[in-house]
N, CA, C and O atoms as CSV, one atom per row, in Angstrom:
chain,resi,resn,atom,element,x,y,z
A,1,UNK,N,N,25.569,178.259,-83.765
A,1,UNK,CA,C,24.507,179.118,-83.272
A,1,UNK,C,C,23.415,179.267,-84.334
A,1,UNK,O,O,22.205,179.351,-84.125
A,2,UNK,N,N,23.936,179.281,-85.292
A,2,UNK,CA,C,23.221,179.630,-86.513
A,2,UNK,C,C,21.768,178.902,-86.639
A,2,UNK,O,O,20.655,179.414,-86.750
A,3,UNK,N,N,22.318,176.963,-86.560
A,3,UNK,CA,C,21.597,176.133,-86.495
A,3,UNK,C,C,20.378,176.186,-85.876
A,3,UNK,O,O,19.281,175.939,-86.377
A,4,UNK,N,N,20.672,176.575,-84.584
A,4,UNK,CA,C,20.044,176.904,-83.319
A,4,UNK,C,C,18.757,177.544,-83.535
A,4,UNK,O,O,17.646,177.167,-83.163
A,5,UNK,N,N,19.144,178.743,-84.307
A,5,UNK,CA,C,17.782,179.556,-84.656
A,5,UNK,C,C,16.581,179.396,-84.451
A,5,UNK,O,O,15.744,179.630,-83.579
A,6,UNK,N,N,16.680,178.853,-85.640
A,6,UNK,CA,C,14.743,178.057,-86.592
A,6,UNK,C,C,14.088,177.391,-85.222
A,6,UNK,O,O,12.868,177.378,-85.062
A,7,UNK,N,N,15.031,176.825,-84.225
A,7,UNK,CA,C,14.104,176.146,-83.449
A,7,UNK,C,C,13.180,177.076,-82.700
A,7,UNK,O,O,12.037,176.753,-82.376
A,8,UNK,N,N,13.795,178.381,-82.410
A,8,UNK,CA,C,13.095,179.257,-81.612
A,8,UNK,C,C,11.336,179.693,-82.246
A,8,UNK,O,O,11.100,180.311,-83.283
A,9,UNK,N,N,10.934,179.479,-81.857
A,9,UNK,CA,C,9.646,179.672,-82.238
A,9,UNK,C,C,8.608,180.785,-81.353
A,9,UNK,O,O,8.543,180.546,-80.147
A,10,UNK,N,N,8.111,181.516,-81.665
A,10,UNK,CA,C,7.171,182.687,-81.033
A,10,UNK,C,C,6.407,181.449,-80.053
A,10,UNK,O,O,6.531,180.954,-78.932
A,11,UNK,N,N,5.458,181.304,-81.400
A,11,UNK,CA,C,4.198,180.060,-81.068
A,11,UNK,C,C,4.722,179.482,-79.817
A,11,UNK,O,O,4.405,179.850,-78.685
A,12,UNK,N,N,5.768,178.302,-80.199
A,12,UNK,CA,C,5.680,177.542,-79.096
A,12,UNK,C,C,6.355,178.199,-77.912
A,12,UNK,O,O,6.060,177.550,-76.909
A,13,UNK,N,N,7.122,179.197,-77.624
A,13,UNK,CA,C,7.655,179.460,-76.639
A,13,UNK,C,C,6.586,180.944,-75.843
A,13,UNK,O,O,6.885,181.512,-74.793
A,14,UNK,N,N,5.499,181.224,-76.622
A,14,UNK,CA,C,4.603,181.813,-75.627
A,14,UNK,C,C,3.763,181.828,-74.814
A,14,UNK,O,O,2.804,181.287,-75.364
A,15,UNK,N,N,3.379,182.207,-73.458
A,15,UNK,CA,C,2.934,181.807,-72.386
A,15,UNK,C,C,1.397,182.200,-72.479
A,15,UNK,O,O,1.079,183.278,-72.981
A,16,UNK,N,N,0.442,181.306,-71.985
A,16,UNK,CA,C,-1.252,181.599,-72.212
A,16,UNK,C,C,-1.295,183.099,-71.335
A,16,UNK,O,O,-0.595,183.314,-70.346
A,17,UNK,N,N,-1.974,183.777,-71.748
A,17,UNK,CA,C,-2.372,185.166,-71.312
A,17,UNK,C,C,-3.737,185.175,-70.458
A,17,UNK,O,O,-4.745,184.721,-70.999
A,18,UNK,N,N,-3.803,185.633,-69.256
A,18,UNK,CA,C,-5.383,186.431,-69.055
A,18,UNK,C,C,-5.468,187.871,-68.958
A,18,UNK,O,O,-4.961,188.767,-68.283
A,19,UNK,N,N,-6.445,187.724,-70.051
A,19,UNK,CA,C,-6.762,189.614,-70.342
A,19,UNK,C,C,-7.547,190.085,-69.002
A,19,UNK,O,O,-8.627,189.558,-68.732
A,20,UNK,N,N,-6.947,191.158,-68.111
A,20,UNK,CA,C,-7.135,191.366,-66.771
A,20,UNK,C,C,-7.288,193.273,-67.087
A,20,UNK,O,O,-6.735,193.955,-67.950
A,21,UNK,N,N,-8.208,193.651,-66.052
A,21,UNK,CA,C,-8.295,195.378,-66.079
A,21,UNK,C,C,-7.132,195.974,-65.020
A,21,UNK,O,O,-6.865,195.711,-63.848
A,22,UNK,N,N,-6.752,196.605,-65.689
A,22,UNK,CA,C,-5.687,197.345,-64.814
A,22,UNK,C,C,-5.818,197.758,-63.232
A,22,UNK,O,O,-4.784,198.148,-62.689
A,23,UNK,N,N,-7.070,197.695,-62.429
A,23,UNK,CA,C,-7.547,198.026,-61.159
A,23,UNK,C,C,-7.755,196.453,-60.944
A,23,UNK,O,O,-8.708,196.637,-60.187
A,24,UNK,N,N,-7.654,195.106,-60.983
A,24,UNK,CA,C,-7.881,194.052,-60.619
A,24,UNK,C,C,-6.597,194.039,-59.592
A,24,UNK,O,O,-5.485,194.548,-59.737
A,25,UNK,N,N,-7.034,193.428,-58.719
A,25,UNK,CA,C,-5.835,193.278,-57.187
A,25,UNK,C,C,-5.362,192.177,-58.185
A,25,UNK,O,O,-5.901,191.500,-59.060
A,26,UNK,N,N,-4.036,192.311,-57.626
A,26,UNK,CA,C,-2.764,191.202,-58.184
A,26,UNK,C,C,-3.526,189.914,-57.651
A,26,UNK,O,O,-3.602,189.078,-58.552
A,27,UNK,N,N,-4.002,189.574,-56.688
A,27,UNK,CA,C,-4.428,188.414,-55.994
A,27,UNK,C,C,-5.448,188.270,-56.596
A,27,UNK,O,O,-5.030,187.193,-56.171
A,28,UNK,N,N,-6.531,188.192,-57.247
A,28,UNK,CA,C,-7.718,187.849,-57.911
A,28,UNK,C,C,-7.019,187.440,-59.030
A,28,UNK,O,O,-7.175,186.388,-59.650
A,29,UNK,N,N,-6.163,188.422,-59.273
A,29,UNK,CA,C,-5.766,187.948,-61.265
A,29,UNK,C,C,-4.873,186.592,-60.904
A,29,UNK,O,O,-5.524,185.624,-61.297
A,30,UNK,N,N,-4.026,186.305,-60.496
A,30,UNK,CA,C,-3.827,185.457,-60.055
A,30,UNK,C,C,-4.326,183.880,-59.530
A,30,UNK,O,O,-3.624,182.869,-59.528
A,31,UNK,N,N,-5.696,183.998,-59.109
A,31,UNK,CA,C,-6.762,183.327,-58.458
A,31,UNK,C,C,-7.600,182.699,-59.915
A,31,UNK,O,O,-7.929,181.540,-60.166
A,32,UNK,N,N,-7.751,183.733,-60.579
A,32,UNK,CA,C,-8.277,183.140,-62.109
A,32,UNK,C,C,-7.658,183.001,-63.312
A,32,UNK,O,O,-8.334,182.759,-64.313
A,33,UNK,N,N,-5.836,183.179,-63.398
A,33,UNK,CA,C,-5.176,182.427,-63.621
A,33,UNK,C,C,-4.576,181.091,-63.129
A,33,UNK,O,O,-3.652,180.466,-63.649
A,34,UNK,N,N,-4.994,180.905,-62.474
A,34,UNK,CA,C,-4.885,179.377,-61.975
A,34,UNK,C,C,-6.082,178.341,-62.620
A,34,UNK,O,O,-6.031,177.164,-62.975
A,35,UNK,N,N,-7.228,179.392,-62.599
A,35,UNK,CA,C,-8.249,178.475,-62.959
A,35,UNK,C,C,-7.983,178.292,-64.097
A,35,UNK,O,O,-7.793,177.089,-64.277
A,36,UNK,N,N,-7.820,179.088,-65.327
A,36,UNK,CA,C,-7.627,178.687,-66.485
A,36,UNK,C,C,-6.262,178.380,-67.060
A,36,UNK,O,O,-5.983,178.297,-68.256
A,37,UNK,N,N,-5.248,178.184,-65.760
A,37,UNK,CA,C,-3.749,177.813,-66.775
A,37,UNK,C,C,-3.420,178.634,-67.020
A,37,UNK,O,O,-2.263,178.219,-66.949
A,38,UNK,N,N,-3.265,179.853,-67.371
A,38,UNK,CA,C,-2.440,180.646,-67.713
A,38,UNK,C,C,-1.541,181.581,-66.825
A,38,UNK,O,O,-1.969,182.075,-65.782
A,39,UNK,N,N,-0.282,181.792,-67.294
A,39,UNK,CA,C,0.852,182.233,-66.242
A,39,UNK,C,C,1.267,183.722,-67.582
A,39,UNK,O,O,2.140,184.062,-68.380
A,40,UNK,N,N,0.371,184.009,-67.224
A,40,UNK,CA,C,1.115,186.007,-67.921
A,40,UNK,C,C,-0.513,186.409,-67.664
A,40,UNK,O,O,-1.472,185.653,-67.515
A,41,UNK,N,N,-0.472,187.486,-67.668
A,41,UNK,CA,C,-1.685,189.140,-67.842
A,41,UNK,C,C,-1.087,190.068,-69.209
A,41,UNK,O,O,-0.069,190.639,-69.598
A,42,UNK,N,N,-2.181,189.836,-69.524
A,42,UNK,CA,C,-2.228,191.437,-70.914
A,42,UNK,C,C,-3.597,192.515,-69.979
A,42,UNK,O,O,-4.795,192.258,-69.867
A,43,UNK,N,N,-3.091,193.295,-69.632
A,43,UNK,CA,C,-3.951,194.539,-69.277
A,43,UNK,C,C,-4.996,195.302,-70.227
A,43,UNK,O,O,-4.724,196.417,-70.673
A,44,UNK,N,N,-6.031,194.742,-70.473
A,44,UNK,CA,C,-7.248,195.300,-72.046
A,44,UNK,C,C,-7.710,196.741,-71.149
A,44,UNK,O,O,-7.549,197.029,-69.963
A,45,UNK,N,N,-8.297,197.421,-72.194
A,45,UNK,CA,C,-9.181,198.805,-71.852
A,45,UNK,C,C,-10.416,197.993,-71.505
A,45,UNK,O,O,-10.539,196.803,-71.217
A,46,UNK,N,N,-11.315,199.002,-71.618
A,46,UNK,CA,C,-12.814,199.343,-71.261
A,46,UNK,C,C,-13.495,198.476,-72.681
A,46,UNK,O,O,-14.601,197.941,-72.606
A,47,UNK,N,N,-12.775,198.446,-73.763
A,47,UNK,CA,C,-13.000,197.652,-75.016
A,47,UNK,C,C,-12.420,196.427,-74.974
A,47,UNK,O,O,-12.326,196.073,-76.149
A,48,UNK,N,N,-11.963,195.557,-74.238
A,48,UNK,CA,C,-10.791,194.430,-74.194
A,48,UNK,C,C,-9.887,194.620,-74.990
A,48,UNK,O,O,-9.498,193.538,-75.429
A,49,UNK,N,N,-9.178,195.733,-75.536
A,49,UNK,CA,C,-8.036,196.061,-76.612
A,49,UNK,C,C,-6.841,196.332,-75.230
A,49,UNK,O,O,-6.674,197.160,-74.335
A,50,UNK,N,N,-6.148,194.995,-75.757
A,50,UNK,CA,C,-4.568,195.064,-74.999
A,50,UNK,C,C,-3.896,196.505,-75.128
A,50,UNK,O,O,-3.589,197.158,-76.125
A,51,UNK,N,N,-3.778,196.767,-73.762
A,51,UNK,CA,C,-2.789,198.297,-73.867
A,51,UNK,C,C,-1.679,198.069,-72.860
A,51,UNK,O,O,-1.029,199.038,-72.469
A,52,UNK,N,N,-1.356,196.537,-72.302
A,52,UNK,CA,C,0.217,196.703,-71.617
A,52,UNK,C,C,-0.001,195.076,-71.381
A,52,UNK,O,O,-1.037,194.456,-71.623
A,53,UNK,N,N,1.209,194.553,-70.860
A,53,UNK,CA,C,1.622,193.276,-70.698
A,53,UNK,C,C,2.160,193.158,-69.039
A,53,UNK,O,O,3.181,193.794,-68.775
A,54,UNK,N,N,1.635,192.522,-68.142
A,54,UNK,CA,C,2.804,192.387,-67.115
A,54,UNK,C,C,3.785,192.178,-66.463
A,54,UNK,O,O,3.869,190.960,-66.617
A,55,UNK,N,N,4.646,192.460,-65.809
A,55,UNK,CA,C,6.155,192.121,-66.119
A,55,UNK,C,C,5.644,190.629,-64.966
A,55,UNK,O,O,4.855,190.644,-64.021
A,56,UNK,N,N,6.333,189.649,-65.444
A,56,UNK,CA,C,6.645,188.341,-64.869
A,56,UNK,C,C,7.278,188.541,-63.025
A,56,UNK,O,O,6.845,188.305,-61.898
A,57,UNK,N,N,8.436,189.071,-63.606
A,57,UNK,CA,C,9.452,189.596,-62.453
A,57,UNK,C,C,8.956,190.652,-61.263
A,57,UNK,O,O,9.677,191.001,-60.328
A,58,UNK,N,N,7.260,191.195,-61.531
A,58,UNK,CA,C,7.074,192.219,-60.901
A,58,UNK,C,C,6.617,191.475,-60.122
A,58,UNK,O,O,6.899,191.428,-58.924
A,59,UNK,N,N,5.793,190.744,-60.750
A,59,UNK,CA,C,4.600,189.509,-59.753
A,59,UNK,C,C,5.118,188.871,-59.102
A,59,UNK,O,O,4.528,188.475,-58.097
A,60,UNK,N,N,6.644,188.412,-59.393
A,60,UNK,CA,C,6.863,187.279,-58.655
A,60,UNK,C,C,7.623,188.543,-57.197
A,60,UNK,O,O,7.915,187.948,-56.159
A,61,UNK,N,N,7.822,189.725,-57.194
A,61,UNK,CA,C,8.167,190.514,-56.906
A,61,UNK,C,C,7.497,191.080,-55.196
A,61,UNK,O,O,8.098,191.769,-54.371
A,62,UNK,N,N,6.066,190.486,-55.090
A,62,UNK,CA,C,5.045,191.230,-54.621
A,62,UNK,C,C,5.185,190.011,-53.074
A,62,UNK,O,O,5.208,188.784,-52.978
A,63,UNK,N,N,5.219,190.593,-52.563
A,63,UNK,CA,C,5.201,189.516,-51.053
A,63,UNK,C,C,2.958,188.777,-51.128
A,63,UNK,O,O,1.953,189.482,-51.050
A,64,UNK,N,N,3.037,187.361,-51.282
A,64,UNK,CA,C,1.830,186.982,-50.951
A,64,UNK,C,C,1.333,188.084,-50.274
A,64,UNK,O,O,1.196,189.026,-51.054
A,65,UNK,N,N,0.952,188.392,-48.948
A,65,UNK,CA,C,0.289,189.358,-48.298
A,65,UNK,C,C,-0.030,190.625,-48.362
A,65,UNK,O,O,-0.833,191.142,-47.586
A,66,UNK,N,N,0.726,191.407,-49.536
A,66,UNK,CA,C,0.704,192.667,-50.507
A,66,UNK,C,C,-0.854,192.497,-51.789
A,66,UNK,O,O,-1.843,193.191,-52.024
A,67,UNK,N,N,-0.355,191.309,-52.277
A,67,UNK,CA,C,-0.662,190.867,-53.269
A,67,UNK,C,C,-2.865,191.474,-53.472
A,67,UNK,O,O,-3.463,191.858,-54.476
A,68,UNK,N,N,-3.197,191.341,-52.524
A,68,UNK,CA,C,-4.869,191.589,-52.707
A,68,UNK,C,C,-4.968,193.620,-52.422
A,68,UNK,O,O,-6.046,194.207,-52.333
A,69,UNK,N,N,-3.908,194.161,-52.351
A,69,UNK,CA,C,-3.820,195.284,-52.322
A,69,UNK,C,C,-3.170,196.045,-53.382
A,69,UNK,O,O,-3.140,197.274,-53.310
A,70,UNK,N,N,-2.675,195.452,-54.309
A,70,UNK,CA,C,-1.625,195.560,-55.487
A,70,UNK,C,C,-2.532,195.044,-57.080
A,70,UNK,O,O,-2.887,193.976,-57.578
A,71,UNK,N,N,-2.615,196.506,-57.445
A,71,UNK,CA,C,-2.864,196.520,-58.813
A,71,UNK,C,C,-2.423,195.963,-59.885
A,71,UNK,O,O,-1.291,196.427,-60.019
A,72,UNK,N,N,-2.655,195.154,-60.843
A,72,UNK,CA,C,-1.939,194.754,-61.688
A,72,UNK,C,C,-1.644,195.404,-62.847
A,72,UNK,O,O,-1.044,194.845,-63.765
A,73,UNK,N,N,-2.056,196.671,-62.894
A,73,UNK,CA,C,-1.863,197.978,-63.634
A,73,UNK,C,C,-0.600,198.486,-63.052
A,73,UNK,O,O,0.104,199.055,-63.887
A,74,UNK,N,N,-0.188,198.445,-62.029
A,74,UNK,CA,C,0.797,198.823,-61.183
A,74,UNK,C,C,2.246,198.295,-61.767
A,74,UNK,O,O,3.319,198.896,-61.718
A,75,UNK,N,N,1.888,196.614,-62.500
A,75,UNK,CA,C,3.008,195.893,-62.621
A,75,UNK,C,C,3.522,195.582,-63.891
A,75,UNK,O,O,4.206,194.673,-64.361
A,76,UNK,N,N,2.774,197.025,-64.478
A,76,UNK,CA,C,2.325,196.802,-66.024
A,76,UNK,C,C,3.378,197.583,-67.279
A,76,UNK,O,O,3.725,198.744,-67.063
A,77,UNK,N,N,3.639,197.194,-67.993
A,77,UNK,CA,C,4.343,198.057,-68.803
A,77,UNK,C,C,3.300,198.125,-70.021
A,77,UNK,O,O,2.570,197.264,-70.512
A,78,UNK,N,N,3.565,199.809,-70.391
A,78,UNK,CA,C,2.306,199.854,-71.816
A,78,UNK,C,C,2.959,199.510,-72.689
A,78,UNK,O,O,4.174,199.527,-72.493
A,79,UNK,N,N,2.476,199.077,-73.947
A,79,UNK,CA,C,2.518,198.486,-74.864
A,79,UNK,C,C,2.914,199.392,-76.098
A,79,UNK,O,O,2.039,199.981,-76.732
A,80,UNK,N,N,3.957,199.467,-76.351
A,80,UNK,CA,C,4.823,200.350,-77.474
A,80,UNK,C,C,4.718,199.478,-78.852
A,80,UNK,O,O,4.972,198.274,-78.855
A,81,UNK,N,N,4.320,200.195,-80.027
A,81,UNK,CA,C,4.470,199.038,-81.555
A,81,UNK,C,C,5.507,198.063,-81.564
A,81,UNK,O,O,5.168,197.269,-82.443
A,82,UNK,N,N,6.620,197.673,-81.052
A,82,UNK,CA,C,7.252,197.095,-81.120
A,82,UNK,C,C,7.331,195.976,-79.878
A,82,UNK,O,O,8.371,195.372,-79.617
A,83,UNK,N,N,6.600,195.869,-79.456
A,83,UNK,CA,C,6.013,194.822,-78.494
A,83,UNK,C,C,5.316,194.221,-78.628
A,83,UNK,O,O,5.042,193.279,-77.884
A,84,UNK,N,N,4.516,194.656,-80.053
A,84,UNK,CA,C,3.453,193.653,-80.156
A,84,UNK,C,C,4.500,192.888,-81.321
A,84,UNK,O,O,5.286,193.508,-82.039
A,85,UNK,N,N,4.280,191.207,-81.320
A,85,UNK,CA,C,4.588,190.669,-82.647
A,85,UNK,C,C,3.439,189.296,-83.293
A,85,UNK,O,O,2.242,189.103,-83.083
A,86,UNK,N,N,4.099,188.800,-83.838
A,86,UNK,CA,C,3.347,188.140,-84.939
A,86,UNK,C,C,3.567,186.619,-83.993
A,86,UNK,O,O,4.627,186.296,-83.458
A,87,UNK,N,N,2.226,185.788,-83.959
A,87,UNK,CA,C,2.779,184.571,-83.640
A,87,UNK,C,C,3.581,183.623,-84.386
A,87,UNK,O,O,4.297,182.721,-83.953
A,88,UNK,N,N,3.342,183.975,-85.577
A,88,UNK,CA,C,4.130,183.217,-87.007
A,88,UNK,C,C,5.580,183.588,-86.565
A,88,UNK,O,O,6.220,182.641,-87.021
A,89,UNK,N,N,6.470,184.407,-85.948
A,89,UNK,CA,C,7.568,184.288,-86.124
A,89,UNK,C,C,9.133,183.637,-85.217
A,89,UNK,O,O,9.499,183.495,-84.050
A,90,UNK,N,N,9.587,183.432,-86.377
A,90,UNK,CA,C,10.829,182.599,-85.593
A,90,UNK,C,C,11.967,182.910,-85.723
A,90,UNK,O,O,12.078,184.067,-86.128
A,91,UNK,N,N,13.107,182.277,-85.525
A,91,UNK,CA,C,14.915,182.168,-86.009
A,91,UNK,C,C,15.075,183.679,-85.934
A,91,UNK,O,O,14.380,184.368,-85.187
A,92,UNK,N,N,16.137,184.230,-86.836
A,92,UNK,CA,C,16.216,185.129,-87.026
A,92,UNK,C,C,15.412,186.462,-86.965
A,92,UNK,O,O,15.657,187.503,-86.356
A,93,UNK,N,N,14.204,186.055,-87.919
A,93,UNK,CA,C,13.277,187.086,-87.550
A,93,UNK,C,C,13.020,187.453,-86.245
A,93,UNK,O,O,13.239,188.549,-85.730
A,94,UNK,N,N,12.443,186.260,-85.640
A,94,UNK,CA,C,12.011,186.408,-83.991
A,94,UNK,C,C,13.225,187.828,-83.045
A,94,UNK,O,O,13.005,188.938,-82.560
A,95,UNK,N,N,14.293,187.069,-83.177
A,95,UNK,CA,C,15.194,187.700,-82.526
A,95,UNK,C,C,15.555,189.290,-82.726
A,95,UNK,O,O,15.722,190.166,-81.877
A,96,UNK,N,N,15.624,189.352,-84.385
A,96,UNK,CA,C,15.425,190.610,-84.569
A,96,UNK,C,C,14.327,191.412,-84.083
A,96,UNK,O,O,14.704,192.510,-83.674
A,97,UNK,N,N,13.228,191.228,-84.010
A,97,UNK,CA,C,11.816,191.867,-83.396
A,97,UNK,C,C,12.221,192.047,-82.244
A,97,UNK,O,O,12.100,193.163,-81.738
A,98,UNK,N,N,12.911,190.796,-81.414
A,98,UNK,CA,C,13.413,191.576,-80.153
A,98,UNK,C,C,13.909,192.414,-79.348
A,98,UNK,O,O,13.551,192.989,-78.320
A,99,UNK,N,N,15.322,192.358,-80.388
A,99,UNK,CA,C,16.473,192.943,-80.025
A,99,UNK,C,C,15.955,194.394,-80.792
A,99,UNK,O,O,16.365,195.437,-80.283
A,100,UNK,N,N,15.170,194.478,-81.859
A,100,UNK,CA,C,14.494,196.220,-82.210
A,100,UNK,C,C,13.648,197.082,-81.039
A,100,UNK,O,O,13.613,198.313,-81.020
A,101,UNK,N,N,13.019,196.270,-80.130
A,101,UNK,CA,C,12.609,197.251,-78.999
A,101,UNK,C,C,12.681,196.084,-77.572
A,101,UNK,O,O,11.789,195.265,-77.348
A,102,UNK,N,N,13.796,196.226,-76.819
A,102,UNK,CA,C,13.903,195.342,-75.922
A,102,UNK,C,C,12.880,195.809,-74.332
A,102,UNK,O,O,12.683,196.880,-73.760
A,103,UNK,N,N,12.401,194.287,-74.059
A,103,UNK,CA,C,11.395,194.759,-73.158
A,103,UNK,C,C,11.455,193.062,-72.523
A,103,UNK,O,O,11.850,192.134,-73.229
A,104,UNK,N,N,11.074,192.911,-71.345
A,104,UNK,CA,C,11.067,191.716,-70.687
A,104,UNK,C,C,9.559,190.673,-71.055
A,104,UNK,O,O,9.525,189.494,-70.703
A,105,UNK,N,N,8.568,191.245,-71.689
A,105,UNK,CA,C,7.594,190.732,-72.348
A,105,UNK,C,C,6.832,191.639,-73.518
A,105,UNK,O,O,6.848,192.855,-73.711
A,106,UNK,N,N,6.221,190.658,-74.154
A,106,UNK,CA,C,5.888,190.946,-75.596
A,106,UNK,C,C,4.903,190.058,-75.577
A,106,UNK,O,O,4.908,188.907,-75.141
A,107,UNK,N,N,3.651,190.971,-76.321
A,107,UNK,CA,C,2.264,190.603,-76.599
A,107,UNK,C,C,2.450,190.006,-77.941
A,107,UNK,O,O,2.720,190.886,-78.758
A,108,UNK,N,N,2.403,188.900,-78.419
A,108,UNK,CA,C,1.795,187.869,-78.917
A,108,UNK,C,C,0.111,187.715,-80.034
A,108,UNK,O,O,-1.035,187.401,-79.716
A,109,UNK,N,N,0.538,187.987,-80.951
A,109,UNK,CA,C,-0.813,188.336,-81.669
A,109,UNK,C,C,-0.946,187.071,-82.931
A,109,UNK,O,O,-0.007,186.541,-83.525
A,110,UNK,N,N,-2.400,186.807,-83.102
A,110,UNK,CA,C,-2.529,185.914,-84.208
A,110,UNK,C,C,-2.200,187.179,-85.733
A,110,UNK,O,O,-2.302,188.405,-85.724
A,111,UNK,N,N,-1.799,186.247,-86.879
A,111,UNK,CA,C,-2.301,187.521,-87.650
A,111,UNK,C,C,-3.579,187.958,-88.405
A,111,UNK,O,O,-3.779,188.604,-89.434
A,112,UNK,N,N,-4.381,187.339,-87.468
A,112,UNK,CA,C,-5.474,188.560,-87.805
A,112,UNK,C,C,-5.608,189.271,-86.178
A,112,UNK,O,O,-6.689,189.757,-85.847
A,113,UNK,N,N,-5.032,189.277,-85.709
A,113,UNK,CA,C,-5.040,190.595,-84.715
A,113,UNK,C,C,-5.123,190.102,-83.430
A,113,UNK,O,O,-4.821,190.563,-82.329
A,114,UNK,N,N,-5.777,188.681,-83.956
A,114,UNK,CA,C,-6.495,188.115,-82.130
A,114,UNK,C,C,-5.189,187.564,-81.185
A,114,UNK,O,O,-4.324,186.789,-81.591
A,115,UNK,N,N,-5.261,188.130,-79.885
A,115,UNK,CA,C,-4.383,187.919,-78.444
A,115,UNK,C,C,-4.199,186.201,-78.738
A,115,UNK,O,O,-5.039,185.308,-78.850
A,116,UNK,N,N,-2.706,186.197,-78.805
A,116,UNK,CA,C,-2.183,184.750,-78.674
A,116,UNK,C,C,-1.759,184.351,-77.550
A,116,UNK,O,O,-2.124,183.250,-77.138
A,117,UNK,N,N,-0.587,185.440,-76.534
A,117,UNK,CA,C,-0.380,185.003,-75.684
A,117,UNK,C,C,0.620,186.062,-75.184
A,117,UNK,O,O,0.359,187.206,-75.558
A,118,UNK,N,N,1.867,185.888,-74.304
A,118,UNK,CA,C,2.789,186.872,-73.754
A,118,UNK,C,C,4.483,185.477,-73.793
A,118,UNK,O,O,4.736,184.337,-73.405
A,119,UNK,N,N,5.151,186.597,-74.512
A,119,UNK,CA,C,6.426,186.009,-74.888
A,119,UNK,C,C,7.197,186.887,-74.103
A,119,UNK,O,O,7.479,188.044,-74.412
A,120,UNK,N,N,7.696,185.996,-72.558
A,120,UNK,CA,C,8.703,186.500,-72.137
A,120,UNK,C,C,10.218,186.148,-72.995
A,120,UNK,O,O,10.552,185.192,-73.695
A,121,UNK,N,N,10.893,187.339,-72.594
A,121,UNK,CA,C,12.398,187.332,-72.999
A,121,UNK,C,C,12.977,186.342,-72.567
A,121,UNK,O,O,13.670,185.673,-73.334
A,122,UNK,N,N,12.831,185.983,-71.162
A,122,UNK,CA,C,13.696,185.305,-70.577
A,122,UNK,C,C,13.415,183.476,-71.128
A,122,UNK,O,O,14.269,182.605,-70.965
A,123,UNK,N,N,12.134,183.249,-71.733
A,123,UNK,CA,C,12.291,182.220,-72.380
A,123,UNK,C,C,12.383,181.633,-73.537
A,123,UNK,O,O,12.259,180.460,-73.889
A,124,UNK,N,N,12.657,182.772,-74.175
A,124,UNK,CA,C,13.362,182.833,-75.418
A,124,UNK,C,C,14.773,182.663,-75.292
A,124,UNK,O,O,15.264,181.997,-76.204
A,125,UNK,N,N,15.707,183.150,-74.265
A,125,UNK,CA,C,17.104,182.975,-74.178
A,125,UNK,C,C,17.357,181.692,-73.498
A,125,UNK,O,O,18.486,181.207,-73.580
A,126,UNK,N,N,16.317,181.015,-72.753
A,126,UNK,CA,C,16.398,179.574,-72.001
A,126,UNK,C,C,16.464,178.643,-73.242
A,126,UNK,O,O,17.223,177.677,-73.167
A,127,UNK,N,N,15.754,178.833,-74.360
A,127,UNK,CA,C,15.226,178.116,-75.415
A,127,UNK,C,C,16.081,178.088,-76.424
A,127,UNK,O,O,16.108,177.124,-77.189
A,128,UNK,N,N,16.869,179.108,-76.557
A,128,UNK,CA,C,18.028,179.550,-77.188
A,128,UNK,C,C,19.245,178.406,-76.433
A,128,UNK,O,O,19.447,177.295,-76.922
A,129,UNK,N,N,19.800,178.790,-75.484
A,129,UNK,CA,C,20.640,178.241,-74.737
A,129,UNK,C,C,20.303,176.591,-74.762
A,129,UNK,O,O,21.260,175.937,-75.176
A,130,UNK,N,N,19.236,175.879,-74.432
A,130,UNK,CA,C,18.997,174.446,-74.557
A,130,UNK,C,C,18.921,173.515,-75.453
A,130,UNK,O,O,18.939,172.286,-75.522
A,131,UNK,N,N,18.801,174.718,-76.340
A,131,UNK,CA,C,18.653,173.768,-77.887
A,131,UNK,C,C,20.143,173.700,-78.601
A,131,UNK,O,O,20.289,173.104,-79.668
């Protein structure tokens, strides 16, 4: 298991983000995540400063036909210090950051501050398990 570690990587195992306002219908955010590739939402303020991440599981959660009536603030969990992490980290470290405040996604930061991306849990333990 041990071995295993180091491969885990923040970087490569985090998903492109679109920074979306919490009143955007699930179906628009959606609509312009497609355009640009990216499969996660970070929820920014009135300043674009990330204040929650969306749960994966909520979205996939939402029946198509709900979806243009459904907030993505709705599907949002706020963002506690221990959710945010470092894109630099891996192995051990990584895991520890996890397992210190467990949450089904985690905001992703360069270290100088700038939005990297959204690190679900669940592909960190896929990534874990395959390697």
């Amino acid at each position: 298991i041990r071995e295993r570690l180091p491969l885990l990587r923040a970087r490569t195992l985090t998903r492109r983000a679109l920074p979306v306002s919490a009143d955007l219908p699930l179906s628009e955010a959606l609509r312009r995540a497609g355009e640009v590739g990216a499969n996660a939402f970070v929820v920014v303020d009135h300043e674009d400063k990330p204040v929650a991440v969306v749960s994966g599981a909520a979205v996939a959660a939402v029946p198509p036909q709900r979806r243009p009536w459904v907030q993505v603030g709705h599907l949002a969990r706020t963002l506690e210090p221990g959710m945010i992490i470092s894109a630099e980290l891996s192995g051990e470290r990584l895991i520890a950051a996890l397992r210190a405040v467990p949450a089904t996604e985690y905001l992703v930061v360069e270290p100088t501050g700038e939005v990297f991306g959204v690190l679900a849990a669940a592909d960190v333990e896929r990534a874990f398990v395959k390697s």
